[in-house]
Backbone as a printed PyTorch tensor [residue, N CA C, xyz], in Angstrom:
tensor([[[-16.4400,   9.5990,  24.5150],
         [-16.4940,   8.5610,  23.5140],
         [-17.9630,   8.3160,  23.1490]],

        [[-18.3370,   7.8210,  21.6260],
         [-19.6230,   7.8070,  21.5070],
         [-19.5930,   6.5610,  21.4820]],

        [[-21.5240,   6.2330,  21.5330],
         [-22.0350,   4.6260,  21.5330],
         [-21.0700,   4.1950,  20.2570]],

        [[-21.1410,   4.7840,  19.1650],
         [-20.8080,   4.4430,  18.1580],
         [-19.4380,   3.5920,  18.5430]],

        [[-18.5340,   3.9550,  18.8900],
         [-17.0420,   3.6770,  19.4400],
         [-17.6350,   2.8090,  20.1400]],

        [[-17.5990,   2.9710,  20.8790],
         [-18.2960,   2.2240,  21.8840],
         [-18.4720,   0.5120,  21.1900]],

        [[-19.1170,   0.4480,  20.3180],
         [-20.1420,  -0.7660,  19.8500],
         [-18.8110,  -1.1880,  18.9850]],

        [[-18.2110,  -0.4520,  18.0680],
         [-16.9180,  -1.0480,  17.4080],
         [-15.9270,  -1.7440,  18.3910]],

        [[-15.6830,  -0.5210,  19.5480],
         [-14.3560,  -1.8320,  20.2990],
         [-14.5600,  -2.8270,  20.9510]],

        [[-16.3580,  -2.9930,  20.7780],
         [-16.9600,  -4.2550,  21.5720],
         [-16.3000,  -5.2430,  20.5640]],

        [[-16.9920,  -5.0480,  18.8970],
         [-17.0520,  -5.7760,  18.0360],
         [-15.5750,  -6.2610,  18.1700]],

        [[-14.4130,  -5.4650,  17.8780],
         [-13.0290,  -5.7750,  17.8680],
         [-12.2490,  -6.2750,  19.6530]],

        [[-13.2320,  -6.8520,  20.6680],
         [-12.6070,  -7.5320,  21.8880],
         [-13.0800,  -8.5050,  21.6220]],

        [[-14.6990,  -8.9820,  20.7050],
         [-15.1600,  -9.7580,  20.9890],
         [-14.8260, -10.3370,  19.1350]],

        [[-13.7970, -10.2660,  18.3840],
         [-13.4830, -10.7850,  17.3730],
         [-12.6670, -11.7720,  17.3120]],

        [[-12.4550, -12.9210,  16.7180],
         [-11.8360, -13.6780,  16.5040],
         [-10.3830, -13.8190,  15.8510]],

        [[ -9.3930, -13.7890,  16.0700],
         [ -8.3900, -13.6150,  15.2340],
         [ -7.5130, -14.6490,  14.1870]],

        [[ -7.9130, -14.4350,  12.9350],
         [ -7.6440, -15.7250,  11.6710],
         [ -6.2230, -15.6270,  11.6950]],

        [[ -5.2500, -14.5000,  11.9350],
         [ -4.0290, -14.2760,  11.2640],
         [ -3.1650, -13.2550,  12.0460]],

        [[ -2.5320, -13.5420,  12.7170],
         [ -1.6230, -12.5150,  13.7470],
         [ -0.5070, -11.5950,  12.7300]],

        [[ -0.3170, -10.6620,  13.0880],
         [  0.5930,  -9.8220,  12.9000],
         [  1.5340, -10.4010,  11.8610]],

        [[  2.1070, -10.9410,  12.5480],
         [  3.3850, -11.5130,  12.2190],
         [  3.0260, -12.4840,  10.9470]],

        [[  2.0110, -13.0480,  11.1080],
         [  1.9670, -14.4510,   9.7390],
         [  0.8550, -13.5060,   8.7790]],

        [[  0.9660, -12.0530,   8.5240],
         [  0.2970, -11.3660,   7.5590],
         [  1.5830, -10.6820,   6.7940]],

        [[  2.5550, -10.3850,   7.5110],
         [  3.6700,  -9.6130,   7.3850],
         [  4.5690, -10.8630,   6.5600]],

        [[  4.3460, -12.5590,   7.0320],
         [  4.9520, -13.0780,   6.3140],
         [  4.1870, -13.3350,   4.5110]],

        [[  2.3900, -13.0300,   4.7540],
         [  2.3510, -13.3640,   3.3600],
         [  2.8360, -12.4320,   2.9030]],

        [[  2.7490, -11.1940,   3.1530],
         [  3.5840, -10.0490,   2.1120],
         [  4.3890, -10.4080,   1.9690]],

        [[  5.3180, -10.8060,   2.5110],
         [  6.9250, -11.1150,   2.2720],
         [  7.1050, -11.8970,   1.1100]],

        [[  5.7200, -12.6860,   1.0040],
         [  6.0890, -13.6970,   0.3550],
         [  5.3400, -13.6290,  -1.2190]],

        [[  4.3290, -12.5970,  -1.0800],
         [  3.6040, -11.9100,  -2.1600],
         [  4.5290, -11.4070,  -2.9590]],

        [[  5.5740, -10.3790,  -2.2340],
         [  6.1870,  -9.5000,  -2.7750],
         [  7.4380, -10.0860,  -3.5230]],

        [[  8.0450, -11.5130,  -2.9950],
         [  8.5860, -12.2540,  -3.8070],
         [  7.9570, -13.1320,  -4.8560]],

        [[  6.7160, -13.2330,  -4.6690],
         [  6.5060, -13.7750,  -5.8110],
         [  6.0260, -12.8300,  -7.0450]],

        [[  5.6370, -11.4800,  -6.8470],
         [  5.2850, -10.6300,  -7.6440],
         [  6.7000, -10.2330,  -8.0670]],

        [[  8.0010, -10.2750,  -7.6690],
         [  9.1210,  -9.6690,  -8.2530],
         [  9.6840, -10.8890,  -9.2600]],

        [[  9.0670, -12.0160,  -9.0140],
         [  9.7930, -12.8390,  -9.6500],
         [  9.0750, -13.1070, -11.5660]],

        [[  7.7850, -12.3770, -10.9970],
         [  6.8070, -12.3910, -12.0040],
         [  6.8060, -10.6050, -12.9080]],

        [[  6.9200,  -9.8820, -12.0060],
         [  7.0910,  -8.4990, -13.0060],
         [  8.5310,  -8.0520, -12.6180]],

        [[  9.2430,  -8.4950, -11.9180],
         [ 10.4810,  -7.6080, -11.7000],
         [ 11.2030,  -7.2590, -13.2790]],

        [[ 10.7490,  -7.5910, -14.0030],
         [ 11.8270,  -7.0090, -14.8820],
         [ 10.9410,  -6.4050, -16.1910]],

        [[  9.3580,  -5.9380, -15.7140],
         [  8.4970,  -5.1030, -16.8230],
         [  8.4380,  -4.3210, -16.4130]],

        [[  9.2380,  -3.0480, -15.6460],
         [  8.5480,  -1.6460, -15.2540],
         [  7.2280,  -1.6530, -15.1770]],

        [[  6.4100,  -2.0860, -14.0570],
         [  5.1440,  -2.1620, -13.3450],
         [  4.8390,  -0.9350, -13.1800]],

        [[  3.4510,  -0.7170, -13.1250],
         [  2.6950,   0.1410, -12.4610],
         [  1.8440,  -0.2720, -11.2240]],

        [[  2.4570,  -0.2610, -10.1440],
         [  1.5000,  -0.6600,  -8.9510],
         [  0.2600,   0.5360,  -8.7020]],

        [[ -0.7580,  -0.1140,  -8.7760],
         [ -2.0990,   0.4560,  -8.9180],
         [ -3.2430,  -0.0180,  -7.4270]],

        [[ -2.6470,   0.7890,  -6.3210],
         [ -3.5150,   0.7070,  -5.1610],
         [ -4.9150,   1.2400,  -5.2300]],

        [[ -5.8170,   0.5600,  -4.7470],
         [ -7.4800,   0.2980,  -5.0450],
         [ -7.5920,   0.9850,  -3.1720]],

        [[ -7.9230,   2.5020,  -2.9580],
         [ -8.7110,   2.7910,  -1.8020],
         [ -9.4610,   2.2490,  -1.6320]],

        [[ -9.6610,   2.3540,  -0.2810],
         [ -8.9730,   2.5630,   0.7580],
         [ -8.5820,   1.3260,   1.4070]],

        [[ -9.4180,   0.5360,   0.9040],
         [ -9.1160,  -1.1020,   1.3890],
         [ -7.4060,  -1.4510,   0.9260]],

        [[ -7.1500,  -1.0820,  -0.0160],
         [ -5.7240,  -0.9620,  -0.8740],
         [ -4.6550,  -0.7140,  -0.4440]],

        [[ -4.8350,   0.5180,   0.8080],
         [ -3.8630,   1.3890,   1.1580],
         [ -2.7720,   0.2590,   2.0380]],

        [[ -3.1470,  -0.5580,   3.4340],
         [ -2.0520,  -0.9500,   3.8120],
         [ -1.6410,  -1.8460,   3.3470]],

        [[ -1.9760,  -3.0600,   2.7260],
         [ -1.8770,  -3.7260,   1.9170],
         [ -0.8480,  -3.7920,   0.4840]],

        [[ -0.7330,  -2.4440,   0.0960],
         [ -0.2320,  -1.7100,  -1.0020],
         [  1.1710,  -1.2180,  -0.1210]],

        [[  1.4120,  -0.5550,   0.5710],
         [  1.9900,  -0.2610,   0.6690],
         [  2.7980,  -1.0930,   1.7280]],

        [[  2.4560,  -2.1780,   1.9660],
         [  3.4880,  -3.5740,   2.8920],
         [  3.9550,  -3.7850,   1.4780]],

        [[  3.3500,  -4.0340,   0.4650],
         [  4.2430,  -4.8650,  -0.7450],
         [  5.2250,  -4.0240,  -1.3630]],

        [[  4.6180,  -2.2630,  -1.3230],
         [  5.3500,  -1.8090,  -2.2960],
         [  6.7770,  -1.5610,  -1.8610]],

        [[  6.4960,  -1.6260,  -0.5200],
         [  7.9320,  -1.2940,   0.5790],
         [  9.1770,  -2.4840,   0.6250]],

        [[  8.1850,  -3.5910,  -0.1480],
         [  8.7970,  -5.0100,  -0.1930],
         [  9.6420,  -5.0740,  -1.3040]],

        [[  9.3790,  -4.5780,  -2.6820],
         [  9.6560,  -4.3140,  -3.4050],
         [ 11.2470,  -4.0780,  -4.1010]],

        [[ 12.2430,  -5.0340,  -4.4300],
         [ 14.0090,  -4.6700,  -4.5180],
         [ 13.4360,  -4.5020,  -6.0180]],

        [[ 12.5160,  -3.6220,  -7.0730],
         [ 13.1340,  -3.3270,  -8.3330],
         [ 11.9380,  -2.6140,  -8.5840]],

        [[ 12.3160,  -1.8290,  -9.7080],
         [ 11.9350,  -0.7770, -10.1880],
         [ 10.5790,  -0.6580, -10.5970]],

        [[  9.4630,  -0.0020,  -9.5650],
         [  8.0120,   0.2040,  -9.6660],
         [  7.6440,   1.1370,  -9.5560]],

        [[  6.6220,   1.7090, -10.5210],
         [  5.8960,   3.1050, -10.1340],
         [  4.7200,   2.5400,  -9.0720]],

        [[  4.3220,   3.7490,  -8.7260],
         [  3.2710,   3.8180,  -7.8730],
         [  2.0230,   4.7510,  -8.1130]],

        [[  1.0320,   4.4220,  -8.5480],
         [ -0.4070,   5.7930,  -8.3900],
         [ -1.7060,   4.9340,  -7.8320]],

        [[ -2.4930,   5.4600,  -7.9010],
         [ -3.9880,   4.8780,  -6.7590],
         [ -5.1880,   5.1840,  -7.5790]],

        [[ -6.3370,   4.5680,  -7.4860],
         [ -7.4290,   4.9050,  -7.9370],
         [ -8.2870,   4.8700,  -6.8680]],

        [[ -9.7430,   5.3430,  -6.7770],
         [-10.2780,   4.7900,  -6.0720],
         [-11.9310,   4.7240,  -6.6630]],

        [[-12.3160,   3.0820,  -6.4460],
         [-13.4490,   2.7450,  -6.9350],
         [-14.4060,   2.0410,  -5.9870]],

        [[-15.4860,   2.2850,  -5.4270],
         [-16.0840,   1.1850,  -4.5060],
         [-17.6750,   1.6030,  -5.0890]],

        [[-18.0160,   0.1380,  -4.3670],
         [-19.4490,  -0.2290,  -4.4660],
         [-19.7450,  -0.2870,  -2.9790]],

        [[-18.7840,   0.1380,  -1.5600],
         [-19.7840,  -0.3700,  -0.5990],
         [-19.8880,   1.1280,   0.2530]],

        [[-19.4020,   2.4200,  -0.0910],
         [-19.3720,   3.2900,   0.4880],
         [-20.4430,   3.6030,   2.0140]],

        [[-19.4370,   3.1190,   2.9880],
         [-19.7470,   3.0970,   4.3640],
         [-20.9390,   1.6260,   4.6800]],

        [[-21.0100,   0.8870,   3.5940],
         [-22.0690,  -0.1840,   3.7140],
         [-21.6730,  -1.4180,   3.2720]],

        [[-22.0370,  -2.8060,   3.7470],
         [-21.7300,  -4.1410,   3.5020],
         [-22.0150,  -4.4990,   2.0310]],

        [[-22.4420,  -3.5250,   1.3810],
         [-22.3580,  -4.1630,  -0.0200],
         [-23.1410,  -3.0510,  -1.0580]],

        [[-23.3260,  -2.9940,  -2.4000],
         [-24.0600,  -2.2040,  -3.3480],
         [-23.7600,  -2.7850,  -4.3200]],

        [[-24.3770,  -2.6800,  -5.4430],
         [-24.5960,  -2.8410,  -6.7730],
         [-23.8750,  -2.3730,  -7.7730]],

        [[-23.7230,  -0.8710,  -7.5660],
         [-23.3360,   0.3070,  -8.4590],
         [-21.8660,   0.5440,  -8.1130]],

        [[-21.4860,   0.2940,  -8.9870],
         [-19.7670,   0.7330,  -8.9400],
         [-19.6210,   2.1970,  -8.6820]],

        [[-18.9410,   3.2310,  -7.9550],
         [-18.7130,   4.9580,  -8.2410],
         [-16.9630,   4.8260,  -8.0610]],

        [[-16.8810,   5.8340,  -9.2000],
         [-15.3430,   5.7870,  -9.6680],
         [-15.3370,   7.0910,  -8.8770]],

        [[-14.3970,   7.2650,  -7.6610],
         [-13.9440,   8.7850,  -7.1950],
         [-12.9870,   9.2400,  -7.2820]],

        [[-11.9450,   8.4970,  -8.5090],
         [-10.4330,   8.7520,  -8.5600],
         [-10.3230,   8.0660,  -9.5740]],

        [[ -9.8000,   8.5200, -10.7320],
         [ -9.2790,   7.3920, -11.6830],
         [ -7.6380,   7.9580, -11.4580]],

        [[ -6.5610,   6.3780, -11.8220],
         [ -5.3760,   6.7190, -11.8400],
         [ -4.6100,   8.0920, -12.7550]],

        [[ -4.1310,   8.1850, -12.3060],
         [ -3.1400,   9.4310, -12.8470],
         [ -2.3120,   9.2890, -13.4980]],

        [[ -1.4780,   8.2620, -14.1340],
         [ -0.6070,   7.9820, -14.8400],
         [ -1.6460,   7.3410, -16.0150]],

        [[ -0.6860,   7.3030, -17.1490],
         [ -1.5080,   6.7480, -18.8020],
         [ -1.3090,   4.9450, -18.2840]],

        [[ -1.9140,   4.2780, -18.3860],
         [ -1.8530,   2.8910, -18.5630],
         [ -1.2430,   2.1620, -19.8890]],

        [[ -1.7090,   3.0240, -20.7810],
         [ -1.9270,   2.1540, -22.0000],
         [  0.1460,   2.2970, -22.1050]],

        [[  0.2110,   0.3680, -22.8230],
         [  1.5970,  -0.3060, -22.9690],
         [  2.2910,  -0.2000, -21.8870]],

        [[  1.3620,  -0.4730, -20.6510],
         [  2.3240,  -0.6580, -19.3700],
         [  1.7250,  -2.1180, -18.8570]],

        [[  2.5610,  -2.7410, -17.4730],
         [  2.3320,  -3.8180, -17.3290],
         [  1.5710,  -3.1950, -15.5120]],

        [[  0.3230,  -3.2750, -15.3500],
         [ -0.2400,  -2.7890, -14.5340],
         [ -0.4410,  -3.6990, -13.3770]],

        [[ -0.4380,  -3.6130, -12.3360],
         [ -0.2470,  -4.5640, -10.7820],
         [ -1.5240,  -3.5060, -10.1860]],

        [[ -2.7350,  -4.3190,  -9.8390],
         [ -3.6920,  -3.5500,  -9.3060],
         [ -3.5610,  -4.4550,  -7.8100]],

        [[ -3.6840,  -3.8110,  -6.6030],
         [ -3.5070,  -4.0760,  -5.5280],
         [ -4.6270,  -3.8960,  -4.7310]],

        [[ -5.5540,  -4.8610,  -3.7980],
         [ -6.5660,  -4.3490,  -3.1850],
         [ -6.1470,  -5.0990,  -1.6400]],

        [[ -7.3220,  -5.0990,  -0.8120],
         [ -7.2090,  -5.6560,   0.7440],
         [ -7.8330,  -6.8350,   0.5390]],

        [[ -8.8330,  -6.9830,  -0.7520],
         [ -9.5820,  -8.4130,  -0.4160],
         [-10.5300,  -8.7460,  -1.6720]],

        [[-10.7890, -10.1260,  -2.1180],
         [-11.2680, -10.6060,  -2.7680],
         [-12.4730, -11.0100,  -2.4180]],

        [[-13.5180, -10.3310,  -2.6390],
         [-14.4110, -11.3330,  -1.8110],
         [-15.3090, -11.2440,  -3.0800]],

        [[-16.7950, -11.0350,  -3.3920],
         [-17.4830, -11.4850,  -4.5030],
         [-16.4440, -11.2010,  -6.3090]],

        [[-15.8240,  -9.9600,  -6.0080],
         [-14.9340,  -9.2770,  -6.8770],
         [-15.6250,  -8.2350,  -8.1430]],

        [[-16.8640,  -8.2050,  -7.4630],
         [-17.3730,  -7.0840,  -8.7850],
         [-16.5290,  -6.0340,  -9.0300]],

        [[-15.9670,  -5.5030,  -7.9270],
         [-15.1610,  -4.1860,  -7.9060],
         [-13.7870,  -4.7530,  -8.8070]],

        [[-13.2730,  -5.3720,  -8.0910],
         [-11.9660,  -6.4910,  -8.9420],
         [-12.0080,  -6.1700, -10.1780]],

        [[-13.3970,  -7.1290, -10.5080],
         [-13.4140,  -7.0940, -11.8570],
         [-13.6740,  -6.1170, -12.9120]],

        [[-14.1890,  -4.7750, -12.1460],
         [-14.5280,  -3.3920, -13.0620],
         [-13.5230,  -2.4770, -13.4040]],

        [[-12.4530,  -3.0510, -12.0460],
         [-11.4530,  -2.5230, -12.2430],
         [-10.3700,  -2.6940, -13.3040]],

        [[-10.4520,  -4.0060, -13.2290],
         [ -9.2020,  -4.9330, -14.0950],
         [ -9.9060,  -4.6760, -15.3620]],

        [[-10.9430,  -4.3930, -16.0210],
         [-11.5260,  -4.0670, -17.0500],
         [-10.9540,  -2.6450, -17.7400]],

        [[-11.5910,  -1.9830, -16.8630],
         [-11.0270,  -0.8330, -16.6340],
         [ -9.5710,   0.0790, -17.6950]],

        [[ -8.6640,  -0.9500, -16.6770],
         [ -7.0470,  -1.0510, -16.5400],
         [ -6.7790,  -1.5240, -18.2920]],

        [[ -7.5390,  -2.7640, -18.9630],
         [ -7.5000,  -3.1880, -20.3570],
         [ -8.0710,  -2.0130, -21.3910]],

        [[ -9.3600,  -1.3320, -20.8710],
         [-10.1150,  -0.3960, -21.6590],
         [ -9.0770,   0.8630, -21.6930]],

        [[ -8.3700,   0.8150, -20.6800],
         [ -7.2880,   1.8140, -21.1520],
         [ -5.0800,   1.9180, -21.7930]],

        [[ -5.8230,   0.6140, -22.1070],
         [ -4.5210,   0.5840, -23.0300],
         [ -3.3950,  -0.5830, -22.7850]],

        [[ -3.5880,  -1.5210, -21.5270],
         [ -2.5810,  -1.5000, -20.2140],
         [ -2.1400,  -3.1450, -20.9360]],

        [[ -0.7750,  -3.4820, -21.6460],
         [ -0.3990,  -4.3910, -22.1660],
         [ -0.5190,  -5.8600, -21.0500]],

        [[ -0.4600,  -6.0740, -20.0610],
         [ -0.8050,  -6.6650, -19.1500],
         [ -1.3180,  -5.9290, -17.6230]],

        [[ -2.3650,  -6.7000, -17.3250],
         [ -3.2190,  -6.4310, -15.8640],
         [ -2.8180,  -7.8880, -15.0850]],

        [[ -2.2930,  -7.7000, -14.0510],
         [ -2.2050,  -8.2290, -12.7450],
         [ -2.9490,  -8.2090, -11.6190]],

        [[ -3.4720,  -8.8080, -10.5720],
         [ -3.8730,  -8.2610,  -9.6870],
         [ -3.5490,  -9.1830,  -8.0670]],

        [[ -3.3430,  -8.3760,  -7.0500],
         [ -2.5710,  -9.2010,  -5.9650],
         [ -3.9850,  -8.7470,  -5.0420]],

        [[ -4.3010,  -9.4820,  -4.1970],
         [ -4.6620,  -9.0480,  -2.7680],
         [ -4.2790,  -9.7610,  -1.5310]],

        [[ -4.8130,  -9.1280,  -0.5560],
         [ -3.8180,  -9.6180,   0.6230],
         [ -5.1270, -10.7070,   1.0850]],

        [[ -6.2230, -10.6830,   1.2570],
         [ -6.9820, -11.8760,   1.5550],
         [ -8.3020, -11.6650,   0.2630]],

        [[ -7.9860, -13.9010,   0.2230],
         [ -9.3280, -14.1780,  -0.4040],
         [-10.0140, -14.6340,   0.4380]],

        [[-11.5110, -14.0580,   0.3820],
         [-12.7600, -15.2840,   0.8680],
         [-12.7660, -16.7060,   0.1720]],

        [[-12.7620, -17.7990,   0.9700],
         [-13.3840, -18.8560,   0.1160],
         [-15.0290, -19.0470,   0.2420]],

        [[-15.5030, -18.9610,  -0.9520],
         [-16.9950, -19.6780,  -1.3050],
         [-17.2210, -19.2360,  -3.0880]],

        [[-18.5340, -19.5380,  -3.1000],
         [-18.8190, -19.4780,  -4.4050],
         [-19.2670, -18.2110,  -5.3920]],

        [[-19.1080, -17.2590,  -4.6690],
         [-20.2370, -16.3120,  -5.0510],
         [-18.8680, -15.4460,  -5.9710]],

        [[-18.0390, -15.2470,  -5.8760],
         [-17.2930, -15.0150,  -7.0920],
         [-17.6320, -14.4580,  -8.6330]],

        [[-17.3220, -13.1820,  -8.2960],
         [-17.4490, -12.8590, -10.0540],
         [-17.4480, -14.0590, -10.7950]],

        [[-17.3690, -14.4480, -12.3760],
         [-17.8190, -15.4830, -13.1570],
         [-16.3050, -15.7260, -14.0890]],

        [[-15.1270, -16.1960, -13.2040],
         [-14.2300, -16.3810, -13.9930],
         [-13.3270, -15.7810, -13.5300]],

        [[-12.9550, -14.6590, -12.3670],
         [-12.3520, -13.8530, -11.0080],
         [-11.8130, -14.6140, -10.7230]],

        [[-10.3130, -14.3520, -10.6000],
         [ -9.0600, -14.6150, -10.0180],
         [ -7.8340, -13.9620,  -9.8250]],

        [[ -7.2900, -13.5760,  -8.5660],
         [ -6.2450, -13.2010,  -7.9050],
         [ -5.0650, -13.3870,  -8.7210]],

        [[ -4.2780, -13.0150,  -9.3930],
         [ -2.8170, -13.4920,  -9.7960],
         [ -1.6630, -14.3170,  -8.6050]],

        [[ -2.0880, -12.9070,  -7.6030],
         [ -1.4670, -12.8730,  -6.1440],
         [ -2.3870, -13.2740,  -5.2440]],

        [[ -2.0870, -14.1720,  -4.3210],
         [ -2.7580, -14.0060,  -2.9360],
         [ -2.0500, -14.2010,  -1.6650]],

        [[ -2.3170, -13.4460,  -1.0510],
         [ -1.5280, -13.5500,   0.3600],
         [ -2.2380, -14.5290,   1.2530]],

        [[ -3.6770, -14.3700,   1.7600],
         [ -3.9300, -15.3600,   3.0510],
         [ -5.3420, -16.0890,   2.0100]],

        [[ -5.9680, -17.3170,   2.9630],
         [ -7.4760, -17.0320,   2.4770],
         [ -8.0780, -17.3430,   3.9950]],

        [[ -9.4220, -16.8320,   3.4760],
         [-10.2000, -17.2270,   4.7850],
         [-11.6880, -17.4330,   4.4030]],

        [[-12.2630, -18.2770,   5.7120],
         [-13.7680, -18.6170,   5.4690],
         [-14.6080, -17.1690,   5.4260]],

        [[-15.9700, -17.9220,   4.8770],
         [-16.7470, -16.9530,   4.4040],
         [-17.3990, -15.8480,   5.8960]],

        [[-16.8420, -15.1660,   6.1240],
         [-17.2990, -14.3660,   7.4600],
         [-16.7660, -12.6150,   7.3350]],

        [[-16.7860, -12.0510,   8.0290],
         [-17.1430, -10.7910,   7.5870],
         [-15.5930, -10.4380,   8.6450]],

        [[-14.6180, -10.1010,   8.0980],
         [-13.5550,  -9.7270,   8.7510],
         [-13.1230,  -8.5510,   8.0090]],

        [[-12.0060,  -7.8120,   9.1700],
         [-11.2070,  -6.7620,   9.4730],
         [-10.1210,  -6.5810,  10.0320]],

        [[ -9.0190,  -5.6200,   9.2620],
         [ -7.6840,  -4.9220,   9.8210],
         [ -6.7000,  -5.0280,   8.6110]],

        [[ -5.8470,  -4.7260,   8.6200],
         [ -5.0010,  -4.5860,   7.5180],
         [ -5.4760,  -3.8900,   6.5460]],

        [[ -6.2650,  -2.7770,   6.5840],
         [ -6.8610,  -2.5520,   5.3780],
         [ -8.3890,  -2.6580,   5.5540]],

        [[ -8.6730,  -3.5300,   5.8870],
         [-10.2420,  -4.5480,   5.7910],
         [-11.0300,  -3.4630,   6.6500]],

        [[-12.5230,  -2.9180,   6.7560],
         [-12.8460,  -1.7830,   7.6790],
         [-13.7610,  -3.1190,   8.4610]],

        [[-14.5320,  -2.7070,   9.6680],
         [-15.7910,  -2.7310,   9.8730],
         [-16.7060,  -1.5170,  10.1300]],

        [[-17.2850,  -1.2460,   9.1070],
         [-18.4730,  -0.2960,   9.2180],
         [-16.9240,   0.8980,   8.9620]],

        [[-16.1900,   1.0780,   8.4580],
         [-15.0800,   2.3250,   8.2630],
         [-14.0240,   2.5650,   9.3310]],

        [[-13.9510,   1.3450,  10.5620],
         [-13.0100,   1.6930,  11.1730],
         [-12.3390,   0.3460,  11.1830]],

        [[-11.2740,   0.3140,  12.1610],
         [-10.6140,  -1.2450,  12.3970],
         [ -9.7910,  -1.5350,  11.2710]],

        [[ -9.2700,  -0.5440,  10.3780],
         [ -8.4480,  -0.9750,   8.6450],
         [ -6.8700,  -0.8630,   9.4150]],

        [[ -6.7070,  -0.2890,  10.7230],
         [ -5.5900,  -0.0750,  11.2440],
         [ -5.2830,  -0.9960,  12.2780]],

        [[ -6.2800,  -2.2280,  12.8040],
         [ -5.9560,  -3.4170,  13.3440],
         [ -4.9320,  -3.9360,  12.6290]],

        [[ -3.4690,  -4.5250,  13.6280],
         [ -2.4860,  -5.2360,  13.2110],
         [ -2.6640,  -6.7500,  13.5030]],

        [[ -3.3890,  -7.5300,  11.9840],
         [ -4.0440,  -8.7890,  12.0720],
         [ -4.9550,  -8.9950,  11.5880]],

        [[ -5.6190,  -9.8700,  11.0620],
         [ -6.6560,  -9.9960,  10.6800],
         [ -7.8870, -10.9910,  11.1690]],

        [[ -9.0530, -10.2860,  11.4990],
         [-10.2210, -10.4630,  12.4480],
         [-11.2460, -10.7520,  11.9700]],

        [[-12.2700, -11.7860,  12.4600],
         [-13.7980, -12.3810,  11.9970],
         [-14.5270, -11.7710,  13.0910]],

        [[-15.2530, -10.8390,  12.7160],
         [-16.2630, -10.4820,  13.3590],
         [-16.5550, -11.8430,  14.3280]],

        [[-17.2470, -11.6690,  15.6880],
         [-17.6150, -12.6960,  15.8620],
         [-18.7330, -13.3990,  15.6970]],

        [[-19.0340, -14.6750,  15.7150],
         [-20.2660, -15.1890,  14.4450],
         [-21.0900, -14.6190,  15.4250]],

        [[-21.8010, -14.4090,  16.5480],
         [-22.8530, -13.9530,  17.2630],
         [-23.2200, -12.1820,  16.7710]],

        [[-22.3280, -12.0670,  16.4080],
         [-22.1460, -10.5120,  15.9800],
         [-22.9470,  -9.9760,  14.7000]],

        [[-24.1480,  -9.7540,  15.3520],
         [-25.2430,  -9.2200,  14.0570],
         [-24.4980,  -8.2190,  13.2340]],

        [[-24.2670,  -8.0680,  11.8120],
         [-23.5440,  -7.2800,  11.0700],
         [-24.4630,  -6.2940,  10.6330]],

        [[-24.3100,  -5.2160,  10.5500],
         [-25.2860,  -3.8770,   9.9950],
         [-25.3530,  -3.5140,   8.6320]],

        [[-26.0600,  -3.0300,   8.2520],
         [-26.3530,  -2.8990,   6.6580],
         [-26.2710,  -1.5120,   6.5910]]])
């Protein structure tokens, strides 16, 4: 095993836990009813946002009693790092958008630049309505300028958490629960 490992399963014994298993599994439950009650009857395009997207996306899409497509994009600004500037598109979706009712799905809301380049995006290409669900918001201020969730599953304080999706430093997206670094826990850049 390397230091590397090593220093992550410190980080994840010595993490805090906001949201157990079980009461993440209920916001989906409860996402996924409220997103059916809201598109169940526009032939959606569920639009999962890698990699943060992936479990997240696919608890809802599994939730799902009516008729949804499914394709993925993938866009980030933090590739292997706590944050960047520059958006890089490494996947655009595969299906046409334009005159569909599009459901973009991510793991988390937190400033939302990405959110918001995306959901742009999704309009610049045709898409008669954009939606967007995630499974956790941060609360504070720093918020894109007008960014908002359609969907939200949990929220949580401003701290640097992981699992469901959520990485630290690229691992821990397969923790069942969701985790705050712990505040003593110098975060790496």
């Amino acid at each position: 095993m390397s230091s590397d490992t090593d220093s992550i399963r410190a980080v994840q014994q010595q993490a805090d836990c906001l949201f157990s298993r079980a009461e993440v599994e209920q916001a989906l439950d409860r996402l996924a009813g409220d997103i059916e009650q809201e598109l169940g009857d526009r032939d959606p395009l569920l639009l999962c946002v890698m990699t943060g997207g992936l479990v997240p996306a696919a608890g809802l899409f599994t939730r799902m009693e009516f008729p949804v497509q499914l394709d993925y994009l993938h866009a980030t600004r933090y590739q292997g790092t706590v944050g960047g500037s520059e958006l890089k598109w490494i996947t655009m979706p595969s299906r046409p958008l334009q005159g569909r009712t599009v459901l973009v799905v991510d793991d988390i809301l937190d400033e939302g630049l990405t959110l918001a380049a995306i959901l742009e995006y999704c309009r610049e290409q045709g898409a008669s309505d954009v939606y967007s669900a995630v499974l956790v918001e941060k609360l504070h201020a720093r918020k894109h300028a007008g960014l908002q969730a359609d969907f939200v599953g949990l929220q949580v304080e401003d701290r640097y958490v992981f699992g469901y999706g959520m990485d630290y430093h690229g691992y821990l997206r397969n923790v069942k629960g969701i985790y705050a670094v712990a505040e003593d826990e110098p975060t790496k850049s």
